[in-house]
ROSE-338363 format. One record per residue (C-alpha): x, y, z; residue number from 1; residue in one letter. Coordinates in steps of 0.1 Angstrom, whole numbers, padded with zeros to 4 digits. Layout:
<recs>
    xx    yy    zz  nr rest
     X     Y     Z NUM    A
...
</recs>
This chain:
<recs>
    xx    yy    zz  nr rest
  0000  0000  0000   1    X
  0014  0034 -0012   2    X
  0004  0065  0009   3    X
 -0025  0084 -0008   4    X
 -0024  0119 -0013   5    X
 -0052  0122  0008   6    X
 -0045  0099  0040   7    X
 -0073  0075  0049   8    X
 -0078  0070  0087   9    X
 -0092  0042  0105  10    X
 -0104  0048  0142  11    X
 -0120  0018  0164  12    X
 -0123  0008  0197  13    X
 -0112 -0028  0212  14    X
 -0132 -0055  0200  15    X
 -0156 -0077  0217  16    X
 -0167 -0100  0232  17    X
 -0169 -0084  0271  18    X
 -0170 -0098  0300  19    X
 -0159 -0134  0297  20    X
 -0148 -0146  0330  21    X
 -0112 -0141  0332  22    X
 -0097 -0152  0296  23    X
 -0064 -0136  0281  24    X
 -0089 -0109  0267  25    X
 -0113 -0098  0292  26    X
 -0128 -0098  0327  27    X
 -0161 -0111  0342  28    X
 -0163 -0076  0357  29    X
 -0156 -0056  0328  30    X
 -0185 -0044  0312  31    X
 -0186 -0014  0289  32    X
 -0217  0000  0307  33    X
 -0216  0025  0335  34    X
 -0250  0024  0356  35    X
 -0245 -0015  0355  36    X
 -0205 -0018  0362  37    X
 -0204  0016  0383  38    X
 -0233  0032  0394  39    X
 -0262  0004  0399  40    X
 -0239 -0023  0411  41    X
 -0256 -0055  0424  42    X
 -0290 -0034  0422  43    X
 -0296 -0067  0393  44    X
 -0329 -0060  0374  45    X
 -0332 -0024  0384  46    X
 -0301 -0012  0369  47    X
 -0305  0005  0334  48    X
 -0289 -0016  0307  49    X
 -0270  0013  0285  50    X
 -0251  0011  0254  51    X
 -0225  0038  0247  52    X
 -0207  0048  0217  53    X
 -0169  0053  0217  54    X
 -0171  0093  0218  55    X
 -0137  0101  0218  56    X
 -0130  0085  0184  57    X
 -0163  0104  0170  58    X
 -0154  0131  0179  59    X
 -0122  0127  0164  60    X
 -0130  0117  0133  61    X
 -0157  0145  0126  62    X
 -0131  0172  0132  63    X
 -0105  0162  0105  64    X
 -0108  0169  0069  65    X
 -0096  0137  0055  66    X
 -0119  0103  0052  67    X
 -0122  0086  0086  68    X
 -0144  0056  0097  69    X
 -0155  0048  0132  70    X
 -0155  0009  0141  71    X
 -0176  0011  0177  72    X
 -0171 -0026  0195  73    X
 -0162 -0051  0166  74    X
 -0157 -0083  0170  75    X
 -0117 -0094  0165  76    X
 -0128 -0108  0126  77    X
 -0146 -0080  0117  78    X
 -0119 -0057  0126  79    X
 -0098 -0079  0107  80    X
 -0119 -0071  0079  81    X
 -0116 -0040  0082  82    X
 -0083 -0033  0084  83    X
 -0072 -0056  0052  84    X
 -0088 -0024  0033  85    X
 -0058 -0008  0036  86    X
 -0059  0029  0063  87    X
 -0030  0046  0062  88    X
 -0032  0048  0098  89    X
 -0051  0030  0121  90    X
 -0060  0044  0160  91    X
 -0071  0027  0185  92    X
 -0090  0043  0216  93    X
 -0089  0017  0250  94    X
 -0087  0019  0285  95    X
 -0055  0004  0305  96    X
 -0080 -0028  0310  97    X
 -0081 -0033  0273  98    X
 -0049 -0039  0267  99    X
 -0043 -0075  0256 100    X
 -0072 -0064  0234 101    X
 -0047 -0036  0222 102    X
 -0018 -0057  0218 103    X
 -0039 -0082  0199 104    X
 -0050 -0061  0172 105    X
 -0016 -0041  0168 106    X
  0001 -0077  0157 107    X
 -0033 -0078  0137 108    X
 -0027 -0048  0117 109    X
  0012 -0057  0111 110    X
  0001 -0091  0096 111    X
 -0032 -0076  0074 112    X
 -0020 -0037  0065 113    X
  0018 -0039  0073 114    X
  0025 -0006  0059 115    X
 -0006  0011  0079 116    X
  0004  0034  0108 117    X
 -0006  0027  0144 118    X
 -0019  0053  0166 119    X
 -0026  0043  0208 120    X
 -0053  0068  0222 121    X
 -0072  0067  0252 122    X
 -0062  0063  0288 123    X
 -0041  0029  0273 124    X
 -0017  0054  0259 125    X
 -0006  0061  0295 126    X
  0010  0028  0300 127    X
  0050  0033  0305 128    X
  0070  0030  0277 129    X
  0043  0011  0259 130    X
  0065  0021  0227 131    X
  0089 -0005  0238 132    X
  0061 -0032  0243 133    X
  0038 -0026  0212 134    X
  0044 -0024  0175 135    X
  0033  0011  0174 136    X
  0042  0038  0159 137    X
  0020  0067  0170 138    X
  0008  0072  0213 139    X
 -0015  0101  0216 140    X
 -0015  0114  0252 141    X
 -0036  0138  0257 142    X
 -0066  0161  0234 143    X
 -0072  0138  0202 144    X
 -0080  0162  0174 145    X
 -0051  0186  0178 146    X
 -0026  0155  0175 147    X
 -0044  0142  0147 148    X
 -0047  0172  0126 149    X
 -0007  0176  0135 150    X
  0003  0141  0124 151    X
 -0018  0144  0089 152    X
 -0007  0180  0085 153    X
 -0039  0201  0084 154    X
 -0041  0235  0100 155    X
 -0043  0238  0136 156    X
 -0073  0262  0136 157    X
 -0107  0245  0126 158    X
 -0140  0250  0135 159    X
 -0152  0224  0161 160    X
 -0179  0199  0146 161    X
 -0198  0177  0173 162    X
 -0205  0144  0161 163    X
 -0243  0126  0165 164    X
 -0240  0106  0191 165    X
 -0261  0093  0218 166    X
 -0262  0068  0249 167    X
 -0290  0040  0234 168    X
 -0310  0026  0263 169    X
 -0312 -0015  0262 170    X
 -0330 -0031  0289 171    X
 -0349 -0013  0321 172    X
 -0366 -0039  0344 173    X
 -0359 -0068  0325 174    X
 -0375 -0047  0294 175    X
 -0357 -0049  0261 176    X
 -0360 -0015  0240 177    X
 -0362 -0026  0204 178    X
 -0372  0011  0196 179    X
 -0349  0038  0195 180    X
 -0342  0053  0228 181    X
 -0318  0079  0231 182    X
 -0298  0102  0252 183    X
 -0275  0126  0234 184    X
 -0243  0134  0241 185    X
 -0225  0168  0238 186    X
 -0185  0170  0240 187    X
 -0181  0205  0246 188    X
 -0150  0201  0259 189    X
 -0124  0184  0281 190    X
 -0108  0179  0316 191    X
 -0106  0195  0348 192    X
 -0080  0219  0359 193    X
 -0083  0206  0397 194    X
 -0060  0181  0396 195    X
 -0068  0155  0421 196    X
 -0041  0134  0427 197    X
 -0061  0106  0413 198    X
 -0077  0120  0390 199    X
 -0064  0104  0354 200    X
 -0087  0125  0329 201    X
 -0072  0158  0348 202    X
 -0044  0147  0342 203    X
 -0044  0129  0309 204    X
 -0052  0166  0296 205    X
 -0024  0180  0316 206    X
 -0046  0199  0346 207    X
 -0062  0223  0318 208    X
 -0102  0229  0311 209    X
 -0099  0227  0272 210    X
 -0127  0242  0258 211    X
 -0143  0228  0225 212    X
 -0176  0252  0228 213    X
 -0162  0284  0244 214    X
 -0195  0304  0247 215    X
 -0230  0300  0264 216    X
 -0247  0308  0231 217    X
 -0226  0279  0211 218    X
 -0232  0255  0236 219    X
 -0268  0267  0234 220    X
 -0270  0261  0194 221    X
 -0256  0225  0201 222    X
 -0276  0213  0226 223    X
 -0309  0225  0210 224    X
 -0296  0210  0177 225    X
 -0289  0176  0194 226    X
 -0324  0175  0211 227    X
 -0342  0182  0179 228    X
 -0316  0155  0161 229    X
 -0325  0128  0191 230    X
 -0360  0140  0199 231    X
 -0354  0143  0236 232    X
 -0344  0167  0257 233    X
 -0321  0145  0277 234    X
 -0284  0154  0267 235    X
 -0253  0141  0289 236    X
 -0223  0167  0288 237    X
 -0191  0141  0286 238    X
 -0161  0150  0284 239    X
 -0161  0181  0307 240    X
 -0153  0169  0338 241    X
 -0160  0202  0360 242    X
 -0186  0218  0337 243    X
 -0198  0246  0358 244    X
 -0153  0257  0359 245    X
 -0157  0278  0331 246    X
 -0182  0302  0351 247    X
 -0186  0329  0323 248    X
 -0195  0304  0299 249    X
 -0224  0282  0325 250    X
 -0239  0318  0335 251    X
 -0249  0331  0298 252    X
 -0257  0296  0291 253    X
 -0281  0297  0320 254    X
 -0293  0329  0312 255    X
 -0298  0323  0274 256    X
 -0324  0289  0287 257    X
 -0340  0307  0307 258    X
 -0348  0336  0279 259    X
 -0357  0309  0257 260    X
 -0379  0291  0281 261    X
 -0364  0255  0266 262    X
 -0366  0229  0288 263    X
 -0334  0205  0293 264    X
 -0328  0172  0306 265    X
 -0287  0181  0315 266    X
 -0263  0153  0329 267    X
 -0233  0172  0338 268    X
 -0201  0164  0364 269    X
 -0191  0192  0384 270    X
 -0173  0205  0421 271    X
 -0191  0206  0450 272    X
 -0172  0237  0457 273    X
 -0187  0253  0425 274    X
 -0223  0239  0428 275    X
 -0222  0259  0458 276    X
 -0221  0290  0438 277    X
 -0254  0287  0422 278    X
 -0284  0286  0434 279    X
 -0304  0253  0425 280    X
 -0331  0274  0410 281    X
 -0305  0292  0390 282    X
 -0291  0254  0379 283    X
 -0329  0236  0374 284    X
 -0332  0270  0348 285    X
 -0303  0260  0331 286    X
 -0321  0226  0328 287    X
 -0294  0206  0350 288    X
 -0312  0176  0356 289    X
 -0281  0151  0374 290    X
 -0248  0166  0381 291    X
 -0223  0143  0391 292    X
 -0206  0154  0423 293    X
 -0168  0142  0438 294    X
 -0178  0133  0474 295    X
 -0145  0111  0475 296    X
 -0140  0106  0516 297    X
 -0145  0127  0546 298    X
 -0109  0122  0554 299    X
 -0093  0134  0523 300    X
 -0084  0172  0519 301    X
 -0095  0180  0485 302    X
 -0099  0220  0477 303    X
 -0135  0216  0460 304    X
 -0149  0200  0491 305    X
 -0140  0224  0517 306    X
 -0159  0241  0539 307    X
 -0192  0222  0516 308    X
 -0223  0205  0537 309    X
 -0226  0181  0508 310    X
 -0259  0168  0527 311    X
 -0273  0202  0528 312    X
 -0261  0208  0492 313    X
 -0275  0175  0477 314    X
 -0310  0180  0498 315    X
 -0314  0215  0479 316    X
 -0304  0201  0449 317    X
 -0329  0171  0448 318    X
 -0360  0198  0459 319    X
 -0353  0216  0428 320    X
 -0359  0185  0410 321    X
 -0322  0180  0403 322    X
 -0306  0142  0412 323    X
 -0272  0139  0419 324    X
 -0247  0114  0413 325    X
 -0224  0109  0441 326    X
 -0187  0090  0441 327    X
 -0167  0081  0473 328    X
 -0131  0066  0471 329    X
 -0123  0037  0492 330    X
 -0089  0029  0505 331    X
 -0079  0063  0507 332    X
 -0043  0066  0529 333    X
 -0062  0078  0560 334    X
 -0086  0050  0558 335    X
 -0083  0022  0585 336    X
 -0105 -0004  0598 337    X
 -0121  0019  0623 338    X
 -0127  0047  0600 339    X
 -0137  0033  0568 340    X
 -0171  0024  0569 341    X
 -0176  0059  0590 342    X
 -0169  0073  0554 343    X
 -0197  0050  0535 344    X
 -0224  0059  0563 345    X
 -0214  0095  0557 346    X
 -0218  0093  0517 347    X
 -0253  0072  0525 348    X
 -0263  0101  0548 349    X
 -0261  0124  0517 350    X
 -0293  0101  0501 351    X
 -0274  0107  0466 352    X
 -0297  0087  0437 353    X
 -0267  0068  0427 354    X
 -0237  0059  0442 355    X
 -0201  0049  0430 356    X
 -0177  0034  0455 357    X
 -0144  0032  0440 358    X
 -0109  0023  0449 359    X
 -0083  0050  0454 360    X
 -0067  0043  0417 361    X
 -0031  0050  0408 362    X
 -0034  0052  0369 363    X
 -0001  0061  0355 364    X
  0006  0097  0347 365    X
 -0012  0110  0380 366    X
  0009  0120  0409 367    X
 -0010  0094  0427 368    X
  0009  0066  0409 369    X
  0040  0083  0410 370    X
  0043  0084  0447 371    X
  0027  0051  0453 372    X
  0057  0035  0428 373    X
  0081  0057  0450 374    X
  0069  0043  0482 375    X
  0069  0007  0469 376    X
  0037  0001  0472 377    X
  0021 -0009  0434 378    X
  0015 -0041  0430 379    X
  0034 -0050  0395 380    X
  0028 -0085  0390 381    X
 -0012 -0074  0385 382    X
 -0023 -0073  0350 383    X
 -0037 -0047  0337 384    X
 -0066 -0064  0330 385    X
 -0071 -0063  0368 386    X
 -0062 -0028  0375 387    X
 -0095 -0008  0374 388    X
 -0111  0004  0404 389    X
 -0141 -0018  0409 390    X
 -0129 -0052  0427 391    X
 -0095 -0056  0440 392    X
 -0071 -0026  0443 393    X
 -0040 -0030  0427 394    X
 -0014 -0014  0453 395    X
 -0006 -0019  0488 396    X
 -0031 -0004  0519 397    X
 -0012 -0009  0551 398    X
 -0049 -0018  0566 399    X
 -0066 -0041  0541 400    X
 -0059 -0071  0525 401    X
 -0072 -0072  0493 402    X
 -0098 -0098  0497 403    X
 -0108 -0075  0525 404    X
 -0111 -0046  0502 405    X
 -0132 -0066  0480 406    X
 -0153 -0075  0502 407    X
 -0157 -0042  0514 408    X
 -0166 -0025  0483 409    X
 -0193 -0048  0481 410    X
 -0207 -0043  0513 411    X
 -0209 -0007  0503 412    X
 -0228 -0011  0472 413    X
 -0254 -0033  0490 414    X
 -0258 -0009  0520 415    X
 -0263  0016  0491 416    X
 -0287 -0002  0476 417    X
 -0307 -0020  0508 418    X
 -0309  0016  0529 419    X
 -0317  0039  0495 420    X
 -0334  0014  0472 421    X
 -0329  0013  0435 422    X
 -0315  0042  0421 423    X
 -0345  0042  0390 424    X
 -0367  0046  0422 425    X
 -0346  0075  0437 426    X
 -0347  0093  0409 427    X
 -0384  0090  0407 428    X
 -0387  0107  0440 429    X
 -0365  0133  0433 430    X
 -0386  0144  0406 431    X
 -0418  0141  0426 432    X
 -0402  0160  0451 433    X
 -0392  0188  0429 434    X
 -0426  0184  0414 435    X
 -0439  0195  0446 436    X
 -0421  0221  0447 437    X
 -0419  0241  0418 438    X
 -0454  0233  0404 439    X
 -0467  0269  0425 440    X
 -0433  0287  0416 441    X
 -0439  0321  0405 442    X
 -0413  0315  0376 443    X
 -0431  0304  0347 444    X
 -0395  0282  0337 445    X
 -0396  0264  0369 446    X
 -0434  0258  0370 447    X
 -0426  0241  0336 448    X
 -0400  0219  0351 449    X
 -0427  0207  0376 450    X
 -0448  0200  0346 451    X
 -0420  0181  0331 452    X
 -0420  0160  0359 453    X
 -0456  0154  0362 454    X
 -0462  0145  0325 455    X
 -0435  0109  0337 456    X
 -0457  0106  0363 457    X
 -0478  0078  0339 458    X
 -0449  0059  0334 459    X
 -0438  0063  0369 460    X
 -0473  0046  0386 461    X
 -0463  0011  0367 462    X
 -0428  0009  0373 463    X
 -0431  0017  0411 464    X
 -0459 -0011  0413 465    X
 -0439 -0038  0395 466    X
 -0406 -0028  0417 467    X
 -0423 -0026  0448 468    X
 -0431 -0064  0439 469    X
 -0392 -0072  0426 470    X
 -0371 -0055  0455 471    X
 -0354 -0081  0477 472    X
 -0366 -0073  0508 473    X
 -0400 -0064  0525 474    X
 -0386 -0028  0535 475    X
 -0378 -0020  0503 476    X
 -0411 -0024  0495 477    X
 -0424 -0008  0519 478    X
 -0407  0026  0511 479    X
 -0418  0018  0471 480    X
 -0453  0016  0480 481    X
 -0450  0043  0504 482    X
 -0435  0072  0473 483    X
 -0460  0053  0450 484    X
 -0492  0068  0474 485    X
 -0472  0100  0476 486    X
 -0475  0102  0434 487    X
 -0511  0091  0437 488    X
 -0522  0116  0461 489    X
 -0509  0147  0441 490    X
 -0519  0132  0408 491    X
 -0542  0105  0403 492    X
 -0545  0067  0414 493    X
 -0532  0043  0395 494    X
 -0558  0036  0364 495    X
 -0566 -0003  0357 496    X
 -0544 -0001  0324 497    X
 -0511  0010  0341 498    X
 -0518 -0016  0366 499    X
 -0522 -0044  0338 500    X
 -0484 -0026  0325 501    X
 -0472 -0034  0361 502    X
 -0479 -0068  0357 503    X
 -0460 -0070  0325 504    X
 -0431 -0052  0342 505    X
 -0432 -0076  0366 506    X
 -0432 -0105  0344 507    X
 -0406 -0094  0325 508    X
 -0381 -0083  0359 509    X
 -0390 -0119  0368 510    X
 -0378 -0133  0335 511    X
 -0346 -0113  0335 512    X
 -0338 -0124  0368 513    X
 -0342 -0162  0363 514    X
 -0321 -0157  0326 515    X
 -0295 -0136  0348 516    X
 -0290 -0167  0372 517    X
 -0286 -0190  0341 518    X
 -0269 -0176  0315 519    X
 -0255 -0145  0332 520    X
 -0266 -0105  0323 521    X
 -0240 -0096  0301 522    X
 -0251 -0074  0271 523    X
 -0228 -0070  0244 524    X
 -0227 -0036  0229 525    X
 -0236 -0034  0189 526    X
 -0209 -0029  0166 527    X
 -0215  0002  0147 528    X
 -0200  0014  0118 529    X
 -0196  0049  0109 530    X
 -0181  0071  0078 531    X
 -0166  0103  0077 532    X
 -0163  0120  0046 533    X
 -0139  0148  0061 534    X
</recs>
């Protein structure tokens, strides 16, 4: 193969299968899905089965102006395939999990296109001296599009093009969505400048806030175009890490909403230190609908949490209507056996509608794995297939074993889930709850919020019938049936129809459970295949 003129570019993520249990390629407990590897842990049939597309490479690809193709979860022969038609590079996007998935297709691509150029993206590209253990010829650390459109040669100025993409909902309560159900996604940027020590996409984009939409007004234009493209006004800002950092920009976005009077679904990550800032009207006007917040532990002396009542903060969140994801870090240095679960009842106490409990994660390139490797204490001979932060850390705590910090972790998740209930229910009661109180607000936005909420209130009477009948425990129940009389009593009872849907909720949770104990609940993600013309 001769290098054309113009360069043709290949982009895909690793290939599938996921979540075999513990081959060369994969783990039991990695599964490409967020809610139901992160967030929803062990909640089983409640957890909301999501596909997601391989942004990065999108987002790539749609801001270069030579041919690109996107190759989202292949399997290994039809990535073969793909690469005999001859890129003139090829990039692959992965995670540090991935990466006997990574080394796999690299030997691929020298045996199929030997004259094609390898590019390593993603957090995979962090790996030390990965040059020396892979074929490759190309490791992008860092923002994508600027190195790409420096390694083909085009201008460094461009005009930033957001690609279509959107999270596709597969299975809720055991229910399999043949129809299209979307959540858009909006890149509008990158990073955090904070800098947690363990923070690897801080630091992956070297501590800065890189800005793809620098303005309220474009940000604006995008998310209205992407709601009209996906017909929902759900969008997840991804990407940004600390959304509301650019202040300038989140305050004319907020008041260009609310002089439109559009209504937004927002998922957005931000401080708890800059949440504090606004006032949760000011945020449900902007349309914020969960913002993901940092919690990490009670013992750990971040900046962004100082001086913040995140239980205070998260109750006036949730009685705007506004649920909040919340994420703790386990195994922090301070952390000892008569502290730790002091930390997880204090993260419970918040009543957060989900709940990640992570491991305190050295990932290369964060000064949390450089002084951990100083002091001695990484645990080499780990894979990387094992070194994620969601069942056995992979460096030494002075306190816990690491059967012990397993077991731990779990524990966590189940007290989340056992005290709070399923998150699906959580948020349901956050939006009743902000129902309530906005739906007499003398701002016409906010009283269309509550309206907003109200009109799920249909869908809500089924699903909280059928769940109060799936939980695991009598409680549980109780506190369904409990929020489900709450609903009634400020809309209407539950009509003879939805109850007949509750039934077929129920028989389908049922079903999913019983399949999940046989054959397991993995849910590969469809391999999509997408053209750029550039």
């Amino acid at each position: 193969m001769s290098m054309s003129k113009i360069p043709r570019v290949l982009f895909s993520s690793v290939f599938k299968p996921f979540a075999e249990a513990d081959t060369l390629y994969s783990r039991v407990d990695s599964k490409v899905e967020v809610f139901h590897n992160q967030l929803t842990r062990y909640q089983g049939v409640f957890s909301p089965r999501v596909h997601h597309s391989t942004l990065g490479l999108h987002t790539i690809a749609n801001n270069l102006e030579v041919p690109s193709v996107v190759l989202d979860y292949p399997t290994l022969p039809r990535f073969i395939e793909e690469v005999k038609a001859g890129y003139d590079y090829v990039g692959i996007g992965s995670i540090i999990p991935n990466f006997e998935k990574v080394k796999r297709m690299c030997l691929e691509i020298r045996r199929h296109s030997p004259k094609s150029k390898i590019i390593i993206g993603g957090f995979c590209a962090t790996i030390e001296h990965l040059d020396r253990i892979l074929d490759v010829d190309y490791i992008c650390q860092g923002e994508g599009i600027s190195f790409m459109r420096e390694l083909l040669g085009l201008p460094a100025g461009y005009e930033f093009r957001m690609p279509d993409c959107g999270a596709k909902t597969a299975e809720i309560l055991g229910v399999p969505f043949f129809w299209d159900e979307y959540r858009a996604v909006a890149v509008v940027g990158l990073g955090c400048p904070y800098g947690c020590d363990f923070c690897a996409p801080s630091h992956f984009f070297g501590r800065k806030h890189i800005k793809f939409l620098k303005t309220g007004e474009e940000v604006f234009r995008e998310l209205t175009r992407l709601s009209v493209r996906f017909k929902t006004d759900g969008i997840a800002i991804l990407g940004d890490d600390n959304f509301l950092a650019d202040e300038k920009r989140a305050r004319e976005l907020h008041a260009i909403v609310k002089k439109s009077g559009r209504l937004f679904k927002l998922y957005l990550f931000a401080s708890a230190d800059l949440v504090s800032n606004w006032r949760p009207e000011e945020l449900a006007e902007m349309g914020a609908y969960n913002i993901w917040i940092g919690r990490e532990s009670k013992f750990s002396p971040y900046a962004k949490n100082k001086n913040v009542n995140l239980r205070e903060l998260i109750a006036s969140l949730h009685r705007v209507g506004i649920n909040v994801t919340l994420s703790s870090i386990l195994l922090v240095d301070y952390h000892n056996k008569a502290n730790i679960w002091e930390d997880v009842e204090d993260h419970l106490a918040c009543n957060p509608d989900f709940s990640q409990f992570s491991f305190y994660s050295p990932s290369p390139g964060t000064p949390l794995y450089d002084r951990l490797r100083e002091e001695g204490r990484l645990l080499t001979t780990i894979p990387w297939e094992d070194c994620h932060a969601f069942k056995r850390p992979w460096f030494v705590h002075p306190e816990f074993t690491l059967a012990e910090a397993e077991a731990l972790q779990e524990r966590a998740y189940l007290e989340d889930f056992h005290r709070l209930g399923p998150g699906l229910v959580r948020v349901m009661a956050t939006d009743l709850e902000g129902y309530l109180n906005l739906r007499k607000s003398e701002n016409p936005l906010l009283r269309a919020r509550a309206e907003m909420f109200a009109r799920e209130f249909k869908r809500y009477r089924p699903v909280l019938k059928a769940s109060a009948a799936l939980v695991p425990t009598p409680e549980m129940a109780g506190r369904i049936r409990e929020l489900l009389k709450r609903l009634e009593k400020c809309s209407r009872k539950t009509s003879l129809v939805e109850a007949v849907e509750a039934l077929g909720l129920y028989a389908f949770g049922r079903a999913r459970t019983i399949r999940t104990s046989l054959f397991g609940d993995v849910l590969q993600p469809p391999t999509r295949f997408t053209n750029y013309a550039g």
